[in-house]
N, C-alpha and C positions, 0 to 999 in steps of 0.2 A: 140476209137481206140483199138484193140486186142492185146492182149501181142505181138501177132508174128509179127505186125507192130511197134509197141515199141521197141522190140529187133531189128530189121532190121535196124531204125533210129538209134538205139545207136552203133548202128556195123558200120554204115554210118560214121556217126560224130568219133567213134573212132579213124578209118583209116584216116580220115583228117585232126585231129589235129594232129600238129608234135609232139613227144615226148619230154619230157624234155622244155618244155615251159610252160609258165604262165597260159596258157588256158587249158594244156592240165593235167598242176597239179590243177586246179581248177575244169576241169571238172569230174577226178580221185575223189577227195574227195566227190562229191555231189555223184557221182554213190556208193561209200562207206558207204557213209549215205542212202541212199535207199535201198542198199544188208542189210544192219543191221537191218534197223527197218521194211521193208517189203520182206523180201528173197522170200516167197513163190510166190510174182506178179512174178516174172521173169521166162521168159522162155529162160533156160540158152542153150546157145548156147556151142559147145568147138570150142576153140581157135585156128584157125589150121595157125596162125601167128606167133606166140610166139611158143616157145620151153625152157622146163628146159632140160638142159643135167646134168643128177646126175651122174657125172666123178666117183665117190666112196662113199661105205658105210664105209669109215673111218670116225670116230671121236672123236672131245677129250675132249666130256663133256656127249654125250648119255641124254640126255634132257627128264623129263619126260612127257608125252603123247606125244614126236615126230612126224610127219608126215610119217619119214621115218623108225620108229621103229629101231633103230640103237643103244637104249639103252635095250629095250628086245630082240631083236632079233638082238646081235652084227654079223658083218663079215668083212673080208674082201678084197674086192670086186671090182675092179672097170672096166669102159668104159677103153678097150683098144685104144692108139692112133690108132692101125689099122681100130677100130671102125669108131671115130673120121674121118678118112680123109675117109669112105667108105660113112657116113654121108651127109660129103660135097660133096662128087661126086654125091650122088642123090640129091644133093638140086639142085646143076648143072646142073645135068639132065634133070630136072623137070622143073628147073626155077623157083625153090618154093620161094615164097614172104615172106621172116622171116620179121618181124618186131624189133624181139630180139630174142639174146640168151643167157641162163644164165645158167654160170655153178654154179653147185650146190651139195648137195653132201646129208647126210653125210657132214663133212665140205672139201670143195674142196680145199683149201691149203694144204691139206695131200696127193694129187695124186700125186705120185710120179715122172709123167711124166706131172704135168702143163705146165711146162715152153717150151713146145712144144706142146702142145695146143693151150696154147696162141699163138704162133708164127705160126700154123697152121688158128689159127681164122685171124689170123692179114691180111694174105693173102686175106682170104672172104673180112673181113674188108673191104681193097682198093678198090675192085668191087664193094663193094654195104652199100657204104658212111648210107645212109640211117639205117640200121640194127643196132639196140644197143647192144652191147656186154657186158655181166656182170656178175659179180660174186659175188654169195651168201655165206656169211661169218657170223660164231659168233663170231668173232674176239674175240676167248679168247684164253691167251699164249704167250709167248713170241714168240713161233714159228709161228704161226698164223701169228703175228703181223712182224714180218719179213717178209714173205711168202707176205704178202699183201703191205709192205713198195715197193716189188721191182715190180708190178704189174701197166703195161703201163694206163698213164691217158687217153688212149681211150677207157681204159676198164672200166665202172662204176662201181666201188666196194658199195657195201651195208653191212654195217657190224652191225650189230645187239649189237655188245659190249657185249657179254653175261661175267655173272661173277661167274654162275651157273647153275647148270641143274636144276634149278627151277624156272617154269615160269607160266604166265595166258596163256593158251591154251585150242583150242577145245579137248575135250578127245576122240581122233584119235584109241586107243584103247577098244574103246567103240561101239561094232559094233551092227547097228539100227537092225536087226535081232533076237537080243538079248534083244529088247525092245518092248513091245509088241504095242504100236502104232506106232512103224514103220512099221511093219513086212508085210503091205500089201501095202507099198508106191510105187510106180513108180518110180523103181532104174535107169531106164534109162533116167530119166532127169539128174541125176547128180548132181551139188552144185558150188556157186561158184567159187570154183578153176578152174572148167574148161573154164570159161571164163574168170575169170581176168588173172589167171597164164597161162594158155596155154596147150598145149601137152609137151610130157615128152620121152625121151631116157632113158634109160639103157641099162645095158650090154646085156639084154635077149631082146629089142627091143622097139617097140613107143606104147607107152598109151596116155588114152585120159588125164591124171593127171598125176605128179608124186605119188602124196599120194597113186596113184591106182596101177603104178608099184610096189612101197611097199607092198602094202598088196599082190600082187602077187609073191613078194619074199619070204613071212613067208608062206601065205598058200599054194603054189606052183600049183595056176591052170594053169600055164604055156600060157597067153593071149599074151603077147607080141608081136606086127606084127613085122616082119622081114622084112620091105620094107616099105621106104617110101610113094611109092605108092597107097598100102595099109591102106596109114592113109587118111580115111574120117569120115564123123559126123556115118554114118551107122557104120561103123566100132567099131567105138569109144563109141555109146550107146547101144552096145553086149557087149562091156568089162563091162561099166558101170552096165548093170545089174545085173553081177557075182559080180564086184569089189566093188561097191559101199552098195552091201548089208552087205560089212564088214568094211568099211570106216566111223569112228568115223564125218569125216566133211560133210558126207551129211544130220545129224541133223542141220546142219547151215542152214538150208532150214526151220527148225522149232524153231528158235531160241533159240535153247540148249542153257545152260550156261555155260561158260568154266570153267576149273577147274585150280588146281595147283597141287595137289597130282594125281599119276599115279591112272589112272581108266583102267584099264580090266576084259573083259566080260568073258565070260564062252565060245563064240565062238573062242576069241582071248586065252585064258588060256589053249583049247585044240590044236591050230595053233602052242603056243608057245612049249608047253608041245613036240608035235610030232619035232618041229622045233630042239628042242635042243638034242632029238634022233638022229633023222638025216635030214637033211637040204634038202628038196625037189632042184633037178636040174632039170634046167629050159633050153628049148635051148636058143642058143646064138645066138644075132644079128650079 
């Protein structure tokens, strides 16, 4: 059987198992056990189910080797609700088939305007029973931890419990370009994320990852589609071959080892270096 049949059965059985059930946490872990020890069989597909919506680059730990770079490359930044309800109207539109959506950040208990997101998602919600709604948290702080206390149980909260910005992580600022067996890979396959996690929102528009609208916030190639419409796999493996040539997690495809102390490369050192001159503007979704 050819990967491209392999992936199409596993997209198959994805969508059919319900989320949040026994089969469908059991069949999560064996595919988790397979991206680990054989990444490079897969031919990754992105996620055009799932969505992270990164509501803001606030946060109140800055984590070394971040995904969203939020501890080198601080701001502050977030998805407007006008975004937000413009979001929903083309998912409307469209009839787009979410599976889930997770807010994310940055840590998103700092968005100043959650509490009307949620009550904006809550709406979705009712329509479309089916969809998971959830939010990505490092629950560290007291603030946090309020912020999360008053947060509706239809919304599945995932909190990480962080207790500091140091952790085992891909080194996300470690970009395969800067390595020399990467540098002739086929970037437009991409890396896990874009299958397990999904497509991604920001304030400047839809990637096929979040970790890939990141690195398009530091290095500022301004990729971002501005229409939902707009987000297909085509789409998505043109960002990936600009984005992912700087994206420390598509070494997860060759089994990097993760680190703990911050690792940045000389491509990311001159991103940062320009970044904290002056901050590339990007348009806005």
């Amino acid at each position: 059987m050819t990967l491209h049949k392999v992936g199409r059965l596993r997209r198959a059985l994805k969508r059919a198992i319900r989320p949040e059930t026994f089969l469908h946490r059991v069949a999560e872990s064996a595919q988790r056990c397979l991206w680990r020890y054989a990444p490079r069989c897969f031919d990754w597909r992105p996620n055009l189910e799932s969505i992270d919506l990164d509501i803001t680059t606030r946060c109140n730990l800055g984590c070394f080797n971040c995904s969203r770079s939020v501890g080198v490359a601080p701001a502050d930044e977030s998805l407007s609700l006008a975004q937000l309800e413009r979001f929903l109207r083309e998912t409307a539109e469209l009839s787009w088939p979410w599976r889930s959506i997770t807010l994310a950040g940055g840590e998103p208990t700092l968005h100043p305007e959650l509490g009307k997101i949620v009550e904006r998602l809550a709406a979705y919600k009712r329509d479309h029973a089916d969809c998971e709604i959830r939010l990505v948290s490092n629950g560290h702080g007291m603030r946090v931890q309020e912020v999360l206390s008053s947060i509706p149980r239809w919304v599945t909260v995932k909190s990480s419990a962080k207790s500091s910005n140091r952790h085992v992580f891909h080194s996300y600022n470690l970009a395969p370009i800067d390595v020399p067996r990467y540098r002739n890979a086929d970037f437009r396959r991409g890396c896990f994320v874009a299958e397990y996690c999904g497509v991604a929102l920001t304030r400047n528009g839809y990637y096929g990852c979040a970790p890939g609208g990141a690195v398009d916030r530091v290095f500022g190639f301004d990729l971002g589609l501005k229409s939902l419409a707009l987000l297909r796999e085509a789409a998505v493996r043109e960002q990936f071959a600009t984005l992912c040539r700087c994206c420390g997690h598509f070494k997860y495809n060759y089994r990097e080892p993760q680190v703990v102390e911050q690792a940045t490369s000389a491509s990311w050192q001159d991103a940062l270096e320009k970044y904290k001159r002056k901050r590339p503007v990007l348009t806005l979704y």
